[in-house]
Residue, then its C-alpha position, 0 to 999 in steps of 0.5 A: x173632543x170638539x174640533x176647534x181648526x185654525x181660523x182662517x182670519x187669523x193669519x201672522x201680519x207678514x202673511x198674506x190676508x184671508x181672502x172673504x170672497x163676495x157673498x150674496x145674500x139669500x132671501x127666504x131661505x133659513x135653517x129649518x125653512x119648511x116649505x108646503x108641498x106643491x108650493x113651488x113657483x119659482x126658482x127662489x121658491x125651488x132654491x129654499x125647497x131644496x136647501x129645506x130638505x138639505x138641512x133636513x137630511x143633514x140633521x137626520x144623519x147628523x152631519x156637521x155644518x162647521x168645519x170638521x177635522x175628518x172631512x179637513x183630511x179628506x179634502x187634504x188627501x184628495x188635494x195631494x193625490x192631485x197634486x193641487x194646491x187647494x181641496x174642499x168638501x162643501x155644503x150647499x147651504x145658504x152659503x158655499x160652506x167648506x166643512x172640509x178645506x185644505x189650502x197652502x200654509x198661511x205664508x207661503x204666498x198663496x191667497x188664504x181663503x175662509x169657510x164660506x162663498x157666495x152660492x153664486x160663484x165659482x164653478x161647484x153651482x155649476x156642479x150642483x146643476x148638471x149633478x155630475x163631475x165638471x172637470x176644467x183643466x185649463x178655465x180659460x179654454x171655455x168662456x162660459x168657465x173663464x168669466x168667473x169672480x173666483x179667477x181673479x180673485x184667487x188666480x185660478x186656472x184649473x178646477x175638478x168638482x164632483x157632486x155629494x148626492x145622498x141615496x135619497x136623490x138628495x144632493x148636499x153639495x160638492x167636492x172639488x179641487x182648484x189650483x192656480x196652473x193649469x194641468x195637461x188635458x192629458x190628466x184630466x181623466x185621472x184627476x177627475x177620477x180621484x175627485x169623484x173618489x173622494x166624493x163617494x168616501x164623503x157619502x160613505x162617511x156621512x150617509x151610512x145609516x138609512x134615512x129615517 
């Protein structure tokens, strides 16, 4: 049976409305792009290689590019043990797009988000640069972190992001959590620890057959 979750668009009129966060088109990049080898002479040209050989991979192990109900649970589930308010399990594809997603009910006050952002906002392509966790108890204690779209747009003070790298060196995209207080310096640490949990539960769920 197919996953079909609730849309996110479609919230009750006394609800707040789902937030479409800003989205930046992506040239020369496309599902299936082929690059020639050696053809590399930019960053664009190096951003469409590597979303190339995302596909390419994703297809092989036949991992879904739409949201799905099993990684919907494991972003829940790592939102819980953190105890934040929002939980993602996230592809880098032309967009941002959360194929896992948690976030507060539809009436509860909170900003409703929808599947996809921007490749250029929030602090998960700062993760997919550096390929290691970035754990940010309190965004405002770093301007580099702190002049970010995704603060004002969703009020967020605290964010903890860990990387999805295949075997193969491949890196699919990011796991994160993000909320709208800060948390201790004294909980980074186990914080941390639960996100990059998660993201190793993320690879054995999708990476358990060897690249053919």
């Amino acid at each position: 049976m197919s996953y079909q979750p609730n849309d996110p668009y479609l919230v009750p009129q006394t609800a707040p409305a789902t937030l479409s966060l800003p989205r930046r088109r992506m040239r020369d990049t496309a599902q299936g792009t082929s690059v020639p080898a050696g053809a590399v002479t930019g960053p664009q040209d190096q951003q469409a290689t590597e979303l190339a050989l995302r596909y390419e991979l994703l297809q092989r192990l036949g991992v879904p590019t739409a949201a799905s109900q099993e990684f919907d649970e494991l972003a829940r589930d790592m939102a819980t043990q953190a105890g934040f308010l929002y939980g993602f399990v996230n592809l880098f594809l032309e967009e941002q797009t959360f194929v896992g997603l948690h976030q507060p009910p539809a009436d509860s006050g909170y900003v409703i988000v929808g599947r996809t952002m921007s490749r250029d906002h929030g602090w998960c392509p700062e993760v997919v640069a550096r390929k290691k966790a970035l754990p940010l108890h309190d965004v405002h204690a770093s301007p580099r972190f702190s002049g970010n779209h995704v603060v004002d747009a969703v009020g967020i003070r605290s964010y903890f992001g860990a990387p999805l790298i295949h075997d193969s060196g491949t890196l699919l995209g990011t796991v994160g959590i993000i909320d709208p207080e800060k948390r201790p310096l004294s909980e980074a640490r186990r914080v941390r620890d639960i996100v990059i949990n998660t993201g190793a539960q993320v690879m054995d769920r999708i990476a358990h057959a060897p690249v053919r």
